[in-house]
C-alpha positions in Angstrom: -25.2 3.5 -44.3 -23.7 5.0 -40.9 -23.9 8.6 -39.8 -21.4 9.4 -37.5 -21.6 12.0 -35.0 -18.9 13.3 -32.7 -20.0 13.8 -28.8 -18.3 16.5 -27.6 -17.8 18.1 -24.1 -20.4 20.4 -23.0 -20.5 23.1 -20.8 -18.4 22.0 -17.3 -18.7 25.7 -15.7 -15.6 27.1 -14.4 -12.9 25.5 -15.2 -10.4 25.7 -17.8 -10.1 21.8 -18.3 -11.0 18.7 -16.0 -8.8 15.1 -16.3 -11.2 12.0 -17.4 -10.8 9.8 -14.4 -13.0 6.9 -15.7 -14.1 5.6 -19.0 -17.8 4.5 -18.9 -18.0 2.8 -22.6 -15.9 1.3 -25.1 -16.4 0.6 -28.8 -19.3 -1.4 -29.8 -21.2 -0.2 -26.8 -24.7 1.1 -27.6 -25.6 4.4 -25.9 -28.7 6.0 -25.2 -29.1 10.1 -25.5 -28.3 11.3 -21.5 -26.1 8.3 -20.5 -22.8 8.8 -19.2 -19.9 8.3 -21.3 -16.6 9.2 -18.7 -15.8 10.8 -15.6 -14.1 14.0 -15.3 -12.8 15.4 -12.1 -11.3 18.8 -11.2 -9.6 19.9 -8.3 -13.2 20.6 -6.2 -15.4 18.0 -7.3 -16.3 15.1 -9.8 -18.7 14.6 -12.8 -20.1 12.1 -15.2 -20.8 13.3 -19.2 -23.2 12.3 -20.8 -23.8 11.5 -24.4 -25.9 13.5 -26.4 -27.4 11.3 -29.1 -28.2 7.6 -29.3 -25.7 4.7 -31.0 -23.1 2.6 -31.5 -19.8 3.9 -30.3 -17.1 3.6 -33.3 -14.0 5.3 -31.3 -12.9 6.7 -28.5 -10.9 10.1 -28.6 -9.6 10.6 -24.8 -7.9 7.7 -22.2 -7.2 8.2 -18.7 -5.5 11.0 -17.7 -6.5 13.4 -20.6 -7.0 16.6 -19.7 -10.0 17.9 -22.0 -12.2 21.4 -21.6 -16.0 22.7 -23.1 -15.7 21.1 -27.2 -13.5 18.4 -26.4 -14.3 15.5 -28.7 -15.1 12.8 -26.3 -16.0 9.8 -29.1 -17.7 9.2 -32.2 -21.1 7.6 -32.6 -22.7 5.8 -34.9 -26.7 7.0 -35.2 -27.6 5.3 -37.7 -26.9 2.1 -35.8 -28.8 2.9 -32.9 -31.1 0.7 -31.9 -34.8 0.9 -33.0 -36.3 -0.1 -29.7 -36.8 3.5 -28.3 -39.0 5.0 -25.6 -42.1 7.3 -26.6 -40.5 9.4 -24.0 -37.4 10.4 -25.9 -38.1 8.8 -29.8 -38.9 12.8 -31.1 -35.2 14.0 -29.3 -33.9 11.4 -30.9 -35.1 11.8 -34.0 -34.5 15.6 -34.2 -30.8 14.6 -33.4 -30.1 12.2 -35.8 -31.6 14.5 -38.5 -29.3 17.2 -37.5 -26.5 15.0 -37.4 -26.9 13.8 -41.3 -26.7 17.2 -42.7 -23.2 17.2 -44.4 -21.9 20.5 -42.7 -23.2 19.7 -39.5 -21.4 18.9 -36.7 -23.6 18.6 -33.2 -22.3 20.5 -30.5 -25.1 19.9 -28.2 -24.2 21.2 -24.6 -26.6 19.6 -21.8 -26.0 20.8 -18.6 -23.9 18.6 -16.6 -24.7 18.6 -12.7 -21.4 19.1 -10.6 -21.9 15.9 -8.3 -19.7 17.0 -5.0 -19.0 14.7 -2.0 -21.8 15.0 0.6 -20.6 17.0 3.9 -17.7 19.0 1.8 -17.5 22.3 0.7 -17.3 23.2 -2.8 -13.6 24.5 -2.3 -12.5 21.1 -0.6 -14.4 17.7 -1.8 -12.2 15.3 -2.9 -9.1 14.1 -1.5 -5.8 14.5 -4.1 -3.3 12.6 -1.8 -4.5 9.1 -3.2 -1.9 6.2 -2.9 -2.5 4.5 -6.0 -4.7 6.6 -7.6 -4.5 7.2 -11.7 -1.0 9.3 -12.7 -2.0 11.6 -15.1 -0.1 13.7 -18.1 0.7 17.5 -17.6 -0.3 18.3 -21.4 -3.3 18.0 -23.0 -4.0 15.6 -25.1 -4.0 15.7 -28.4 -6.6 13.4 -29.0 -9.0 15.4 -26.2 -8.7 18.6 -29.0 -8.7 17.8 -32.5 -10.8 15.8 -34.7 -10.2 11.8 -33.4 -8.9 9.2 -35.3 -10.7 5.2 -34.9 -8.7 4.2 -31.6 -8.2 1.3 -29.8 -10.6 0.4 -26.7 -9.6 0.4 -23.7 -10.2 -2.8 -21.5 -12.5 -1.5 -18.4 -16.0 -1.4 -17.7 -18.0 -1.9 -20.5 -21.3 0.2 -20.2 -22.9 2.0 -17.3 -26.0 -1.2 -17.1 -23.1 -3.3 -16.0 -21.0 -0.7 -13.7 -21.6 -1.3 -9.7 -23.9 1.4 -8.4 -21.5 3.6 -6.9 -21.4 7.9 -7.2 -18.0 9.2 -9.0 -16.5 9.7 -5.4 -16.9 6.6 -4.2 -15.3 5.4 -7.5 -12.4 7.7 -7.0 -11.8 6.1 -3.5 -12.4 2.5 -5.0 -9.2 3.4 -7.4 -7.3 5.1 -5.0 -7.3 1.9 -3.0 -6.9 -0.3 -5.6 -10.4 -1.6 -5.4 -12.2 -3.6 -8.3 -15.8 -2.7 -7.5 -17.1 -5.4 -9.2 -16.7 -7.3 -6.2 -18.0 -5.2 -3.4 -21.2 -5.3 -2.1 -22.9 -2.3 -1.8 -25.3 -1.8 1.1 -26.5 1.7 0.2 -30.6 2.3 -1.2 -30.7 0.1 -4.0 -27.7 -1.8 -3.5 -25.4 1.5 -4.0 -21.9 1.0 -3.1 -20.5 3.7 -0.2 -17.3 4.8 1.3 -17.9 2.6 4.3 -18.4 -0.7 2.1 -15.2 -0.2 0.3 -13.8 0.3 3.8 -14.9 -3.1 5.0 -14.2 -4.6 1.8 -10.4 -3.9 2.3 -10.5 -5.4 6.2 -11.9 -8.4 5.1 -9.3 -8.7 2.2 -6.6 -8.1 4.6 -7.9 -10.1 7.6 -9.2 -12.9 5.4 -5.3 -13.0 3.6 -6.8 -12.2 0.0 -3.3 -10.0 -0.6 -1.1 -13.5 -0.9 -0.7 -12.4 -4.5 -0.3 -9.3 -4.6 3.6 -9.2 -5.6 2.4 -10.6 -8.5 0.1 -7.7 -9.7 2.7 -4.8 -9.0 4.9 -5.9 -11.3 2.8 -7.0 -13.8 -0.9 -5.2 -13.3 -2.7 -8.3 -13.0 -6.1 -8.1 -10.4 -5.9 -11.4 -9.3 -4.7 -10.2 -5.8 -7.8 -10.5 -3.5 -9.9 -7.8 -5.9 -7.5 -5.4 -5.2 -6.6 -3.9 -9.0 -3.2 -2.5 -8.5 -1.8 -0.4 -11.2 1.2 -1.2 -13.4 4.7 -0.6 -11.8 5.9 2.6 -14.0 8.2 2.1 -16.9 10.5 4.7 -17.1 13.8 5.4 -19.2 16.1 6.4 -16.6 19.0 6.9 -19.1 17.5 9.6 -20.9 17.7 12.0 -18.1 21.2 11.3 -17.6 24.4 8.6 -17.5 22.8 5.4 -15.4 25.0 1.9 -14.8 22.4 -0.8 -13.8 23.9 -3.8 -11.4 21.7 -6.8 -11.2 20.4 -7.3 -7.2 22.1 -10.0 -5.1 19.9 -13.3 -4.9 19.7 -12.5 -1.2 18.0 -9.2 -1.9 16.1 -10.7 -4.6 14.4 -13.7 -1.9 14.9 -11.3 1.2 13.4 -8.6 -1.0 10.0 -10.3 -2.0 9.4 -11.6 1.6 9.9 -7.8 2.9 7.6 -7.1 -0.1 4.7 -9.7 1.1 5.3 -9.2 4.7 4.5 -5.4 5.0 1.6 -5.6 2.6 0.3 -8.7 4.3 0.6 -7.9 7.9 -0.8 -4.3 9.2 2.1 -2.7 11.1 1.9 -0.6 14.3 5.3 0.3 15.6 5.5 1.4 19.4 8.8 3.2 20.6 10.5 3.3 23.7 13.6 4.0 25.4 15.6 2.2 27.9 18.4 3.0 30.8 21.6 0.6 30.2 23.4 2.9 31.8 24.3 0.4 34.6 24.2 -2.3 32.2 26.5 -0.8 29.5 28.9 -0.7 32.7 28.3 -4.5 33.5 28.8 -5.4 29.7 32.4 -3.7 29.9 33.8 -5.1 33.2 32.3 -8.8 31.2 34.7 -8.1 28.7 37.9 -7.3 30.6 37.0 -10.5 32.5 37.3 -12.5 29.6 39.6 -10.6 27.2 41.9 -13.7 27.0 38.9 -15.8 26.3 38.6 -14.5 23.1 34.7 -14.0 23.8 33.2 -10.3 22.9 29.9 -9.8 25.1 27.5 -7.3 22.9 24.6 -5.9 23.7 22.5 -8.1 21.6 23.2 -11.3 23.9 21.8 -9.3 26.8 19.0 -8.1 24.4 17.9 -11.8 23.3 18.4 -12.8 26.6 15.7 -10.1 27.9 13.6 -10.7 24.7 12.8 -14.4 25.9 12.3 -12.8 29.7 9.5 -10.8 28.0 7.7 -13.8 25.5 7.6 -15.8 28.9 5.8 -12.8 30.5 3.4 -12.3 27.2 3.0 -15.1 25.5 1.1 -14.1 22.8 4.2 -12.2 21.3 5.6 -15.8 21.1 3.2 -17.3 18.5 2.2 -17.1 14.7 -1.2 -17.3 12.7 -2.3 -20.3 11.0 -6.1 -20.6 9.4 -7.1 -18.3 12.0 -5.7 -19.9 14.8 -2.8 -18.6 17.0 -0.1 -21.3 17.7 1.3 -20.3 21.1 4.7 -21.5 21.1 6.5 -23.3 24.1 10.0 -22.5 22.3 12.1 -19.8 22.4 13.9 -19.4 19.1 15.2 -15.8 18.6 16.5 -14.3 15.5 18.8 -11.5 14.4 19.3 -9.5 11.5 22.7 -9.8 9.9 24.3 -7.4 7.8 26.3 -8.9 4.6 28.3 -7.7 2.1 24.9 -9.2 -0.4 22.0 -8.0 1.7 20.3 -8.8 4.7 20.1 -12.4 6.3 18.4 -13.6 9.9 20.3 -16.5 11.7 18.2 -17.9 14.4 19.3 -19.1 17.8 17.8 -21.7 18.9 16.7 -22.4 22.7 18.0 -18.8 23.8 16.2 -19.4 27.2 18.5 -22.3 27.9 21.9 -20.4 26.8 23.9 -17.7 29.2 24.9 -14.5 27.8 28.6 -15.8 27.6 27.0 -18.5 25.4 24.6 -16.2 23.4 27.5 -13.9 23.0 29.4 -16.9 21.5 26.8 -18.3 19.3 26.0 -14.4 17.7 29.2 -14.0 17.0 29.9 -17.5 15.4 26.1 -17.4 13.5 27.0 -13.1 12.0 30.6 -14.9 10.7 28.6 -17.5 8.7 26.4 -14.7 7.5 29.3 -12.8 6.3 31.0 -15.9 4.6 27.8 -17.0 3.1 27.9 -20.1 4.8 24.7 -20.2 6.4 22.4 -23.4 5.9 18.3 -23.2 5.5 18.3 -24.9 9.2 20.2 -22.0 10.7 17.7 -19.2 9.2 14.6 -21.5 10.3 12.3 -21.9 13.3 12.3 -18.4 14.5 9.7 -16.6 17.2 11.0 -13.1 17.6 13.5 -11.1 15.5 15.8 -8.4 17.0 17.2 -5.9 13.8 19.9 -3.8 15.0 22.0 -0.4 14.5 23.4 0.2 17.2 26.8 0.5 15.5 25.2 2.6 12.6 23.1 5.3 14.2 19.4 6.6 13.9 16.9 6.9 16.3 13.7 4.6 16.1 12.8 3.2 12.8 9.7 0.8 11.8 11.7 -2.8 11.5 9.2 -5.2 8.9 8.0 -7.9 10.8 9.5 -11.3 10.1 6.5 -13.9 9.0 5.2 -16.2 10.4 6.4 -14.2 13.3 4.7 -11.7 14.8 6.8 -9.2 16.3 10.4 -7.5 15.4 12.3 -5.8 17.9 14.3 -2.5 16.5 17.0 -1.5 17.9 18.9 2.4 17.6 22.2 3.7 18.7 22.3 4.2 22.5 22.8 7.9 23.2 23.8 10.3 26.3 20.9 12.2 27.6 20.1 14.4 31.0 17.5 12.8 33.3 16.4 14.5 36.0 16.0 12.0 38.9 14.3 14.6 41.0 16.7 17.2 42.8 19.1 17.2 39.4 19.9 16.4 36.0 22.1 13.0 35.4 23.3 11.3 32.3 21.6 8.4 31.1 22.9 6.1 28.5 19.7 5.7 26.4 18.7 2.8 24.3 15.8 3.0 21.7 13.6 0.9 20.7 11.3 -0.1 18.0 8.7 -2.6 18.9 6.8 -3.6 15.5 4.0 -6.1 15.9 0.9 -7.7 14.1 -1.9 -5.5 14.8 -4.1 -8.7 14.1 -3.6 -10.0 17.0 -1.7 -7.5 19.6 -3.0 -4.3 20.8 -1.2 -1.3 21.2 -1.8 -1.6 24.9 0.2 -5.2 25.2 3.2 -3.7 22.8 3.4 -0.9 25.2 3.4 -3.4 28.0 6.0 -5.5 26.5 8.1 -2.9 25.7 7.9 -1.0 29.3 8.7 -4.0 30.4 11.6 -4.7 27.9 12.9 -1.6 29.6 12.6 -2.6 33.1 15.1 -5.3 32.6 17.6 -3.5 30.1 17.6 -0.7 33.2 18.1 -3.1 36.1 19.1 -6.7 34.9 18.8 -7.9 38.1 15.2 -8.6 37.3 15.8 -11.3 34.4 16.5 -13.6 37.3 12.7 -13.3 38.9 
């Protein structure tokens, strides 16, 4: 015969309701009186309830994201199934409880007092952080499950009961999540093996250093944790048309491939993006008289040939922007291979030209030109998007200022270029217009320093400012 006893929410202090943030148990679970059932959190601090009585958990009335107060039915327990191997120390609680709980109008409401556990060195009207990047979305209204009397519901598939959770407090839990962190696999270096902020810290570098996010596409889209231990949530369902007309339009199969490169290369490589500007002034002049010289050659000299043709200046002068990663080695190219972002009527493509060191700017001009019309016409073949060491993305004909171009792997470093721009310089006894170029340098934080990027891209400058210099 089973006796079945509702645990309810007990005294939480002041607040009006707190959202469960963990589940602790799931049905089938045996519980013991004073072990913790959830996690709540409120806007100030985090807490774990416990369960009043001792059994076998038949339901559970809240999921993540519930909002529930003080009397919130939290899940239904089975006392007569608890185990019979009890501790002198709490056998006559136990007893008194399940005797109270078989009396046909009784219902228990016991309230234990529940202590508010707060992150160390915060005050109590600032603990834990809300801006959390993957952290759980939660529902606006209570729920209706959290109030009334709960119907038998189906388990939810987390940690199953607390002797198998990782030692961790509820704050460091709420950072695990909010990174995407499976604790399960972090070891905790704390007393007693407890897991801390700092471990889940390390645990993430080594991830990303070691390459552990390789599958990480994967789990966005489908909420799958086999992506290095990092448990990424579900990508959000949502019924656009319900909120208004929609027309949906399939993506273009170079957005599709292009996309899910972007998509592995940003979360694989950690970014740093250092801006700059640059006088071409002087050059912009040079470029123009170039292409009255050869206006019946049919040949258009752009910027981007004088860029590339810098862009190989500086890999010869830091070679290590000139390489890629492979098993933890860094393959120092003796090539100079430079591609280009080109802008289709399907999406974004990068034609590579190969041996720009060897290749003028008439030639580079030439080959740009002849490589963006293949682009256009979707003629491009797999060797003509191959072999790259350095990518250039530019808007120059668009607009913008700086922008954070994603690195193009194996490469490791994109060069991002703006729309020049007139601006006043003082040169020391006046103000003088200066055509200004920016740039965006991103790079591979693995392996450069923001020190070398800022070198590179001084020195990117240099030349773009007096081109004289590409020929010492």
């Amino acid at each position: 015969m089973s006796n079945l006893t509702e645990v309810v929410v007990p005294d939480i202090g002041d607040f009006d309701s707190v959202e469960v943030i963990e589940l602790l148990v799931k049905v089938g679970d045996q519980v013991k009186p004073e072990q913790s059932l959830i996690t709540v959190e409120s806007d100030k601090a985090s807490m774990e309830i416990p369960s009043s009585h001792a059994g076998v958990v038949k339901s559970l009335a809240v999921k993540l994201g519930d909002k529930i107060k003080k009397g919130s039915v939290i899940l239904q327990l089975d006392v007569a199934a608890a185990s019979t191997s009890i501790t002198p120390a709490n056998a006559a609680s136990q007893h008194a409880d399940m005797t109270a709980a078989s009396a046909p109008s009784s219902v228990s409401t016991a309230t234990p007092v529940v202590p508010m556990q707060v992150a160390a060195g915060s005050s109590s009207s600032s603990v834990i952080p809300t801006d959390s990047v993957g952290g759980l979305s939660s529902s606006p209204q209570v729920s209706a499950q959290g109030l009334n009397r709960p119907a038998p519901t189906e388990s939810l598939a987390l940690p199953v009961s607390t002797a198998s959770l990782p030692h961790a407090s509820p704050s460091v839990r709420k950072f695990a999540r909010e990174l995407g962190v499976d604790l399960t696999q972090v070891k905790g270096t704390g007393e007693k093996n407890r897991i801390t902020a700092d471990d889940i810290r390390q645990f993430v570098k080594q991830v990303m250093a070691g390459g552990g996010l390789a599958q990480i596409g994967d789990s966005v889209g489908s909420g799958s944790s086999g992506a290095g231990g990092l448990d990424l949530l579900p990508w959000p369902k949502v019924d656009f048309a319900k909120f208004g007309p929609i027309e949906t339009q399939p993506l273009s199969r170079i957005k599709k491939i292009s996309g899910a490169n972007l998509h592995r290369n940003w979360v694989m490589i950690p970014h740093v993006t250092n801006n700059d500007e640059a006088d071409i002034s002087s050059l912009e002049a040079f470029r123009v008289t170039l292409n009255k010289e050869h206006e019946k050659s049919g040949i258009k000299v752009t910027m981007l040939a004088f860029l590339i043709k810098a862009v190989v200046a500086a890999l010869k002068k830091f070679p290590e922007f000139n390489a890629s990663l492979d098993n933890g080695n860094l393959i120092l190219k003796q090539y100079y291979h430079i591609g280009f972002a080109a802008d289709t009527p399907n999406g974004l493509v990068v034609p590579v030209i190969k041996d720009a060191d060897k290749k003028g700017i008439l030639d580079l001009a030439l080959e740009t030109s002849e490589m963006a019309k293949k682009a256009r016409d979707g003629k491009l073949s797999p060797a003509d998007m191959q072999g790259g060491c350095f990518s250039i993305s530019s808007l120059g004909g668009i607009g913008g200022t700086h922008f954070t171009p994603i690195i193009n792997a194996p490469e490791l470093a994109i060069l991002g270029v703006s729309r020049s721009y007139m601006k006043p310089v003082w040169d020391g006894s006046q103000f003088v217009p200066q055509l200004t170029l920016p740039l965006s340098l991103s790079y591979d934080h693995r392996v450069i320093d923001g020190a070398a990027a800022a070198r590179f891209n001084a020195y990117l400058g240099n030349l773009l400012a007096d081109y004289r210099r590409i020929v010492l």
